[in-house]
Backbone as numpy.savetxt, mean C-alpha at the origin, in Angstrom:
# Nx Ny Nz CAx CAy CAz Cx Cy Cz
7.52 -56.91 -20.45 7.96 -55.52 -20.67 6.79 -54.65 -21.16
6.07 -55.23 -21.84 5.07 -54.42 -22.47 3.95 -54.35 -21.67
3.86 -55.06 -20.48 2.80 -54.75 -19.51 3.44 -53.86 -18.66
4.70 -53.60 -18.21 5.01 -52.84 -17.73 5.02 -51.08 -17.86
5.60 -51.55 -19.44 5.20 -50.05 -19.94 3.83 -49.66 -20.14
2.79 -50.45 -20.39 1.86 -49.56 -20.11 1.31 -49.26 -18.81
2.31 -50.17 -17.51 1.82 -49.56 -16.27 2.54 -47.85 -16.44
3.58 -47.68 -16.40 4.07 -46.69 -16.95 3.28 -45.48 -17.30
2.63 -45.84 -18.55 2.37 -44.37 -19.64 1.23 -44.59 -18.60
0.46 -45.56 -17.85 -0.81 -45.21 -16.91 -0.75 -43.99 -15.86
0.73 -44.29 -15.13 1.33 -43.69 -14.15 1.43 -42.51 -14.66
1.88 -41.58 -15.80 2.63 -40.48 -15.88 1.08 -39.78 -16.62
0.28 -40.64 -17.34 -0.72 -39.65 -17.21 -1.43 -39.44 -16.38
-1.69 -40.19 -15.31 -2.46 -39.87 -14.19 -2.13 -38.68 -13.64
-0.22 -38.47 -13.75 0.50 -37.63 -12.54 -0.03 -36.19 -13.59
0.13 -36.27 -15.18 -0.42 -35.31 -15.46 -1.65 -34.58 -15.41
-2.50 -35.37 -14.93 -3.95 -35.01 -14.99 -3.69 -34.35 -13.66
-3.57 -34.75 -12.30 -3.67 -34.58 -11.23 -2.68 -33.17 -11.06
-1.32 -32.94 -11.89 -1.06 -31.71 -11.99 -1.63 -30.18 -12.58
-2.19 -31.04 -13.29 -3.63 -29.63 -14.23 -4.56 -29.26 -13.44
-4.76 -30.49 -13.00 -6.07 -29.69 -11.65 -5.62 -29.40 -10.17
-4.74 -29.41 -10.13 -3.71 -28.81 -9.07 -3.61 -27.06 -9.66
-2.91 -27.01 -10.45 -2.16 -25.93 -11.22 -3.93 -24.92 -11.67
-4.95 -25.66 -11.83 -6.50 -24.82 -12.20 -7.33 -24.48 -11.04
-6.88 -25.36 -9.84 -7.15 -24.84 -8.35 -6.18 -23.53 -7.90
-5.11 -24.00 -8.24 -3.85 -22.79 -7.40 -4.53 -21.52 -8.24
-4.40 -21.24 -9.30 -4.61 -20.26 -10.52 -5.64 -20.46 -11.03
-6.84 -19.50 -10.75 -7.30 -19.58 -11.41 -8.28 -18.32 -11.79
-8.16 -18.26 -13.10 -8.65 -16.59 -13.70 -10.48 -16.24 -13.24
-11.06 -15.45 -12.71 -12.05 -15.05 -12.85 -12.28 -14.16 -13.38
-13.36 -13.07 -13.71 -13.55 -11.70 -14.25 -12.31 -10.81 -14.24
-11.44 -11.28 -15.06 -9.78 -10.41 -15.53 -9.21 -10.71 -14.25
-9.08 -11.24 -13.29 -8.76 -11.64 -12.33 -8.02 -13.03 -11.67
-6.83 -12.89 -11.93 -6.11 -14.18 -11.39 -5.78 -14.83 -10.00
-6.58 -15.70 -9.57 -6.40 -15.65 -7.60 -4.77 -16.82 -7.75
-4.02 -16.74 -6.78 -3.02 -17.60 -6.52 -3.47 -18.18 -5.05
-3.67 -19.16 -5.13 -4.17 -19.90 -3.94 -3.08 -20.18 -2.92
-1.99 -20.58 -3.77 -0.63 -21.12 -3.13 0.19 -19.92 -2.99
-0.44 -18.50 -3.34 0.94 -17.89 -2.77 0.21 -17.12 -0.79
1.51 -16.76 -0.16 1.14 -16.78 1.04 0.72 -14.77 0.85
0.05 -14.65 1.83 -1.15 -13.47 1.95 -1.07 -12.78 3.51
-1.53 -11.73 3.92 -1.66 -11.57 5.24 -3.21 -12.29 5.58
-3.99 -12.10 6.67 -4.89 -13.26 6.95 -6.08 -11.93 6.63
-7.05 -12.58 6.03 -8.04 -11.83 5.65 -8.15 -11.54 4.04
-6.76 -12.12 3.57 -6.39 -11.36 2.13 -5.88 -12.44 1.22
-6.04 -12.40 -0.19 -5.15 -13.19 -1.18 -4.61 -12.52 -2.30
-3.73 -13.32 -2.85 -2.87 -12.35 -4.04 -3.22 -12.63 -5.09
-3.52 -11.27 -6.10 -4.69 -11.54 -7.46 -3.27 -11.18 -8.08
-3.19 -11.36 -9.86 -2.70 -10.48 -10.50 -4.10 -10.06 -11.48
-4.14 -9.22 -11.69 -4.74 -8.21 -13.01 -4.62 -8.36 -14.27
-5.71 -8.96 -14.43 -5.41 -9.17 -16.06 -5.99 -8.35 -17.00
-6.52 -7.41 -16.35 -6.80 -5.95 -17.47 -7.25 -4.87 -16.41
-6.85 -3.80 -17.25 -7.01 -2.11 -16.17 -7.96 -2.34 -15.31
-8.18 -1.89 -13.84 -9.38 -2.19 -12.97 -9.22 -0.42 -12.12
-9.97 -0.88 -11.09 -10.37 0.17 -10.35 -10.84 -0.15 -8.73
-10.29 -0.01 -7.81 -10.87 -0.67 -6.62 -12.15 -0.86 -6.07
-12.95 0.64 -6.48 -14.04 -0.04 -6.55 -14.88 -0.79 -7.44
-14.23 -1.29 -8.89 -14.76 -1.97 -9.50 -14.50 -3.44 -8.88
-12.65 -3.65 -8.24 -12.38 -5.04 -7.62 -13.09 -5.34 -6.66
-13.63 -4.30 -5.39 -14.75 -4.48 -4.68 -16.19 -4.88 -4.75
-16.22 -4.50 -5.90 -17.82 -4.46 -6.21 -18.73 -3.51 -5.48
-18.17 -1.76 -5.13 -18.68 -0.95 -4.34 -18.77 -1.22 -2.95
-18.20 -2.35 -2.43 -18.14 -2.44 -0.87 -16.72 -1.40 -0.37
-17.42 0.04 0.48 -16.53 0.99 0.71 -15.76 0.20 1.78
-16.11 -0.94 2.80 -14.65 -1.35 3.68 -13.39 -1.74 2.46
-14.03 -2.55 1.74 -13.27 -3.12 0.90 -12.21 -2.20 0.44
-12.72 -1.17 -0.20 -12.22 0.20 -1.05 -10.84 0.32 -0.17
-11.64 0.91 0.86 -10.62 1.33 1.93 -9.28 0.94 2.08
-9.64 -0.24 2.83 -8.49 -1.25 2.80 -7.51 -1.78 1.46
-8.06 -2.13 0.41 -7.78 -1.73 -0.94 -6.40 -1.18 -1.01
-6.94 0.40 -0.68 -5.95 1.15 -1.28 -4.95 1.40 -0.21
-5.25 1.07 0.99 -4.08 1.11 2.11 -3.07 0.16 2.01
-3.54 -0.66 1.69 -2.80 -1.84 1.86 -1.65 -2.08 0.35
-1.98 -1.58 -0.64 -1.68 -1.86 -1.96 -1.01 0.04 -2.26
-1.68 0.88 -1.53 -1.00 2.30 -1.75 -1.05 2.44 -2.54
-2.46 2.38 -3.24 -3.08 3.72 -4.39 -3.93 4.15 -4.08
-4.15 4.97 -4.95 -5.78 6.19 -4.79 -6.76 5.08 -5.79
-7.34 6.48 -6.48 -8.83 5.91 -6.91 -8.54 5.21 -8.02
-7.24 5.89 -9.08 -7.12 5.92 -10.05 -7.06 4.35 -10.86
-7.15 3.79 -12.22 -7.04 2.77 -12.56 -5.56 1.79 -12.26
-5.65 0.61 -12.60 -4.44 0.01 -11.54 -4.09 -0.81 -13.08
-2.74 -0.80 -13.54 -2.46 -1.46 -14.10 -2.59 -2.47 -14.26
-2.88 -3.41 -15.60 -2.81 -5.04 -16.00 -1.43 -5.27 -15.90
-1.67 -6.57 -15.23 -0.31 -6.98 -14.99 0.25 -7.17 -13.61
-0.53 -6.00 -12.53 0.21 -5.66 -11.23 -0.51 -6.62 -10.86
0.04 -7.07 -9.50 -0.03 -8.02 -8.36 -0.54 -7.46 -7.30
-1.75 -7.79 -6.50 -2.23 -6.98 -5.31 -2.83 -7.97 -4.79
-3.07 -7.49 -3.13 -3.75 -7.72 -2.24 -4.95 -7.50 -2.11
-5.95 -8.58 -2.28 -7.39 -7.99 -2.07 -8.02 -8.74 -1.28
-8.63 -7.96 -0.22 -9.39 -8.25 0.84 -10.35 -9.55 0.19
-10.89 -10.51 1.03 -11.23 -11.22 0.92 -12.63 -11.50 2.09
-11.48 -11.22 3.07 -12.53 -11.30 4.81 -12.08 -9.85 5.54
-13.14 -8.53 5.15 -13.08 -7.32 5.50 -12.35 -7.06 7.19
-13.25 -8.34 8.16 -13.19 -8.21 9.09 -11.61 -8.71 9.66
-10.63 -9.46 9.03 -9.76 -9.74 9.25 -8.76 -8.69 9.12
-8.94 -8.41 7.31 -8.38 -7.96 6.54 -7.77 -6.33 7.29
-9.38 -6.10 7.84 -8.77 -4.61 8.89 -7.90 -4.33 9.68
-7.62 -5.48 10.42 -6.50 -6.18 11.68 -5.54 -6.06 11.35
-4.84 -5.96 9.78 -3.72 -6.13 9.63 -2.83 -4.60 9.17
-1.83 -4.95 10.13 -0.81 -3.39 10.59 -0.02 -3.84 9.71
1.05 -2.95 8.88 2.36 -3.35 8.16 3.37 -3.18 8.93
3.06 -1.71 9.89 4.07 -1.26 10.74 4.24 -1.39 11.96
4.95 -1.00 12.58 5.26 -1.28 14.42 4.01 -0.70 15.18
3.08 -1.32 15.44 2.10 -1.17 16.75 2.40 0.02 17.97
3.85 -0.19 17.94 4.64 0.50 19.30 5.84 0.79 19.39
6.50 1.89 19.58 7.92 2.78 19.44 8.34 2.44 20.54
9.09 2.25 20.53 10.57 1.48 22.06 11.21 3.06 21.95
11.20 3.70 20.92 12.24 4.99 21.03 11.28 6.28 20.24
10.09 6.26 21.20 8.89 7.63 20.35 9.87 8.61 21.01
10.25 9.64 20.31 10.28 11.01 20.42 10.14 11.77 21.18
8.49 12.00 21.43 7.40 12.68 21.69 5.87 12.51 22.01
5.06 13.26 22.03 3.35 13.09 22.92 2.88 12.21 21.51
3.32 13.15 20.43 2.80 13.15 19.12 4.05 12.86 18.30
3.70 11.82 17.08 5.22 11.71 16.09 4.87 10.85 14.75
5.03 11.63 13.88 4.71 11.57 12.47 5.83 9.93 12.02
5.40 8.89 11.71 7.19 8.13 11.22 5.67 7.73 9.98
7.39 8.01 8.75 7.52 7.47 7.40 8.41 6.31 7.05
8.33 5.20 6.48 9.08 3.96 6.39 8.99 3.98 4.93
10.45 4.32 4.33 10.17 4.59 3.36 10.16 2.98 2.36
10.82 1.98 3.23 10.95 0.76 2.49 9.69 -0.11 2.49
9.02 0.22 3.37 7.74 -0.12 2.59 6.36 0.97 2.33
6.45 1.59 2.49 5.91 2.89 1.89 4.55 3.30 2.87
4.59 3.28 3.80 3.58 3.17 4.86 3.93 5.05 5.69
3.05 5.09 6.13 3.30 6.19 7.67 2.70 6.09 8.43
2.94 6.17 9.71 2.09 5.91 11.05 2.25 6.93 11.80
0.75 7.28 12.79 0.90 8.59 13.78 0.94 8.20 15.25
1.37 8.21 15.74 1.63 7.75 17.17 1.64 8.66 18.50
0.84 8.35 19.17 0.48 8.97 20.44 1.22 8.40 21.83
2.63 9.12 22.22 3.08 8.30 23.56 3.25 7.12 23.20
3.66 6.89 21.72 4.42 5.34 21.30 3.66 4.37 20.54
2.34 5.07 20.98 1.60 3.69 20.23 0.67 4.29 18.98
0.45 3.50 18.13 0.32 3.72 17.20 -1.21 4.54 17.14
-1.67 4.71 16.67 -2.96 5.64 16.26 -3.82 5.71 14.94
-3.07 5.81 13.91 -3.55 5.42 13.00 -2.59 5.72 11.98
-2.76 4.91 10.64 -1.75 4.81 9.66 -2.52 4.65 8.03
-1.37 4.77 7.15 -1.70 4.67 5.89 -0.48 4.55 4.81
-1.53 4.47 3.53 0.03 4.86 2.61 1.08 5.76 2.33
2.17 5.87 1.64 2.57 6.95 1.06 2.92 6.63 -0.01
3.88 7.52 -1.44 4.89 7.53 -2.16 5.99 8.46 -2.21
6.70 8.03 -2.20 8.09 9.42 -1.48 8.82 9.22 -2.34
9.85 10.07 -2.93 10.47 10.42 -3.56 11.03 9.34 -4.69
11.47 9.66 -5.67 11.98 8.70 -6.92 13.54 8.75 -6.48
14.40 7.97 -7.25 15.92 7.49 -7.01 16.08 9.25 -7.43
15.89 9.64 -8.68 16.56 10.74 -8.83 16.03 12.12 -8.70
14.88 11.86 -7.05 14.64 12.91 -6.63 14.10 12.22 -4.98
15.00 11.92 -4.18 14.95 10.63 -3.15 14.18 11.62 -1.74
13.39 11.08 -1.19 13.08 11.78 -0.02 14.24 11.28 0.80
14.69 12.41 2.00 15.87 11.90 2.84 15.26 10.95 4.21
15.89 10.38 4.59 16.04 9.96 6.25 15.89 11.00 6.75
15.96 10.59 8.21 16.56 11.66 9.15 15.72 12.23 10.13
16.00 12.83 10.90 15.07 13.53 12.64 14.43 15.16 12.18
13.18 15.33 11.47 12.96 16.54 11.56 11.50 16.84 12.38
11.01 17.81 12.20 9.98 18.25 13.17 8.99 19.59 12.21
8.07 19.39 12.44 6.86 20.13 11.85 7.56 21.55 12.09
6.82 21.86 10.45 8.00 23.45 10.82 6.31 24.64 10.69
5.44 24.25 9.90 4.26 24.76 9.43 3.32 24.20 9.26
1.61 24.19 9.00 0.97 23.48 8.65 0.31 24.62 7.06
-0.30 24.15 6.03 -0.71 25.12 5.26 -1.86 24.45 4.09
-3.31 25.10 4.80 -4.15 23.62 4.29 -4.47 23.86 2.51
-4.03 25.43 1.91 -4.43 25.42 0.28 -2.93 25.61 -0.07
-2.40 24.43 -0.25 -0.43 25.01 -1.33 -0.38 24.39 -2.86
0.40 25.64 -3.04 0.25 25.13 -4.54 1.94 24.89 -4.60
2.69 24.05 -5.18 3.97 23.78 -5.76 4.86 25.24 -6.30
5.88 25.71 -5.78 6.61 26.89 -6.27 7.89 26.48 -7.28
7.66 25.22 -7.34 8.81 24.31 -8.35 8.25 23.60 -9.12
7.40 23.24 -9.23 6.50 21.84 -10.27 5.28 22.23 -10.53
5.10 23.31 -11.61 4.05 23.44 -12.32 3.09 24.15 -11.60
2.92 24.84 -10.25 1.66 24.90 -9.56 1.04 23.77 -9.02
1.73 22.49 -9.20 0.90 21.54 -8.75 0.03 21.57 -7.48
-1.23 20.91 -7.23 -1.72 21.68 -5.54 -1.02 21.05 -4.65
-1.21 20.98 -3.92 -0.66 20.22 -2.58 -1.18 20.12 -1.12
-2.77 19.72 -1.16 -3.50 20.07 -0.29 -3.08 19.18 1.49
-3.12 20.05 1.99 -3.17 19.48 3.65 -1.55 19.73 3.59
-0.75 20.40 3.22 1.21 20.57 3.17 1.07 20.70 5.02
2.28 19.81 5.13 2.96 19.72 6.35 4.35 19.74 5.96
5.02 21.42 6.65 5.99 21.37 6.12 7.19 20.42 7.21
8.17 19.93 6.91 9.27 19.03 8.20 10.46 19.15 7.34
10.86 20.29 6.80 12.63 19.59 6.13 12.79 21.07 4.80
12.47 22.00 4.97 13.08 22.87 4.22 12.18 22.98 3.29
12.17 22.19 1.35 11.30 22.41 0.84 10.13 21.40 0.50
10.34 20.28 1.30 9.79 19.19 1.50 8.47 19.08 2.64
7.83 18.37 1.66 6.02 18.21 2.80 5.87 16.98 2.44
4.60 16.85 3.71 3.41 15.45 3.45 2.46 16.45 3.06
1.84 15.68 2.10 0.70 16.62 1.55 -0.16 15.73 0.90
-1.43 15.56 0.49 -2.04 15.07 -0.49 -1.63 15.10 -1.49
-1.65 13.87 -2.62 -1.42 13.81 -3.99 -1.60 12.13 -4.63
-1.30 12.12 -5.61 -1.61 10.86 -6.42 -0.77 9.65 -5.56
-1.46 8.57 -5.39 -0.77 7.38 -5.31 -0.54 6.50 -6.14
0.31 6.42 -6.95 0.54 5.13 -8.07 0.93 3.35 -7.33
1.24 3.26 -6.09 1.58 2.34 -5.85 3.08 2.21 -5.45
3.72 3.19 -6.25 5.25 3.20 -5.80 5.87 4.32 -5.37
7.32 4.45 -5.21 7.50 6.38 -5.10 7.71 7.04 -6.87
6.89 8.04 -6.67 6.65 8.79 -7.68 6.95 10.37 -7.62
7.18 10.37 -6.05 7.41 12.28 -6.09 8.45 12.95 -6.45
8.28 14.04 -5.93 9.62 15.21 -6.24 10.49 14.91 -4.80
10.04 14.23 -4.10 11.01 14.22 -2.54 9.75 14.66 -1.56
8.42 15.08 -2.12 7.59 14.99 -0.52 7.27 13.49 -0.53
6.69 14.13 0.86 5.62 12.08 0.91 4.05 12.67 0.66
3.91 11.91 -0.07 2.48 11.84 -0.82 1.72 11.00 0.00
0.26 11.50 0.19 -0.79 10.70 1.00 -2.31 10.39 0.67
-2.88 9.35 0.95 -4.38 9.50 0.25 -5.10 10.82 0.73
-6.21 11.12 0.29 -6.50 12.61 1.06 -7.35 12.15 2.36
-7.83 11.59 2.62 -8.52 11.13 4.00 -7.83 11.30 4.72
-6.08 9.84 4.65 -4.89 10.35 5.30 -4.59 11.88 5.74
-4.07 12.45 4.39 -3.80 13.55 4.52 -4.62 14.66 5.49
-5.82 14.37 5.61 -6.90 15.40 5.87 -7.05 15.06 7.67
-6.82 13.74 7.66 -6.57 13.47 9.56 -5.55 13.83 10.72
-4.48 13.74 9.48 -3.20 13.91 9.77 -2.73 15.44 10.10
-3.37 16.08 8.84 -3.07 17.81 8.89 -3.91 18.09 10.19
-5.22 17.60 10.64 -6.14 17.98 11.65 -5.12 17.90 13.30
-4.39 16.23 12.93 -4.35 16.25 14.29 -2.64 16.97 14.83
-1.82 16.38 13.75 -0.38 17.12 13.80 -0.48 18.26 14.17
0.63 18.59 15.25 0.75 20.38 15.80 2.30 20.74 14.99
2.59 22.09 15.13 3.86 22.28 14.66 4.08 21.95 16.25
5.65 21.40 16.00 7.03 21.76 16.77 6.88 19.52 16.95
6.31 18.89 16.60 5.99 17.54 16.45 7.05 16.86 15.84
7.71 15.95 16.62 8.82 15.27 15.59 8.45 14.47 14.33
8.84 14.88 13.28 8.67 13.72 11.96 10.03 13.01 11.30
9.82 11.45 11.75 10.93 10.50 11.74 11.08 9.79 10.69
12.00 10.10 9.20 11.65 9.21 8.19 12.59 8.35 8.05
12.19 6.83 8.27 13.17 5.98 8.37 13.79 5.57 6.49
């Protein structure tokens, strides 16, 4: 019996050792930085959490593809990113670019030209004759100020607006589609944060206002 049990306590510390360095491979912290090895990623990318305030281009290390993608993919601006949050960070730039969130191609486009907002995952895409063109983040409306669904169409374009309800806030590149509601430039926190527009990085914003015409359908799912 007593050779047995110490086959035993041999067995269960081994299994513990071999779980620690399992568990220090999967997880493991670098410069405030937690990589999860084992959780699943799009290809090009892995999932960090944050273990103190950062900045994308500080997570980059000044590589502007990086930046880029960064904040498309994760839907913030420049601003600092909470400790604590969970993100996607490029890993292999060249992969990492490849990857679409949204539909490539409309089975039911509209139009030549067509603005779609998805609001469940917080994306917008511009689409030419169905296919996609180019895309980015947004943040759209909070529960108790919700951007709607629904079939509207560019009513104005107006590239200096300032807010006639919220402080003056600016609202550069306003595309008006729905009464008092725009896409416009403004802060990205990562989630919806607005009054009911859709909020866009300004690059976004600034391509988008260029290429959008009025009378253009804008489809927010």
């Amino acid at each position: 019996m007593t050779i047995v049990r110490t086959l035993l306590l041999l067995l269960l510390a081994a299994s513990s050792s071999l779980y620690a360095q399992k568990t220090s491979v999967a997880s493991a912290t670098q410069d405030g930085v937690t990589r999860d090895a084992t959780a699943e990623a799009p290809e090009g990318f892995e999932l960090v959490t944050l273990e103190k305030r950062s900045s994308p281009g500080k997570l980059c290390e000044a590589d502007v593809a990086c930046e880029t993608i960064f904040k498309k993919v994760n839907r913030v601006d420049d601003r600092h990113i909470a400790a604590g949050k969970s993100v996607l960070m490029p890993v292999d730039t060249g992969k990492a670019s490849e990857y679409v969130p949204i539909p490539r191609v409309l089975a039911d486009t509209r139009g030549e030209r067509e603005v779609r907002v998805y609001l469940d995952s917080q994306y917008f895409g511009a689409y030419e004759n169905g296919a996609l063109l180019f895309w980015g983040p947004i943040s759209s409306g909070t529960k108790s100020h919700p951007t709607w669904p629904g079939e509207f169409v560019v009513n104005y374009k107006q590239r200096h607006k300032r807010s006639i309800r919220y402080n003056n806030a600016p609202m550069p590149y306003s595309i008006n589609y729905d009464g008092p509601y725009f896409i416009h430039q403004q802060a990205l926190p990562g989630h919806p944060a607005s009054h009911g527009c859709v909020r866009l990085l300004e690059d976004d914003a600034r391509r988008l206002f260029g290429w959008v015409r009025t009378g253009d359908p804008v489809t927010v799912l």
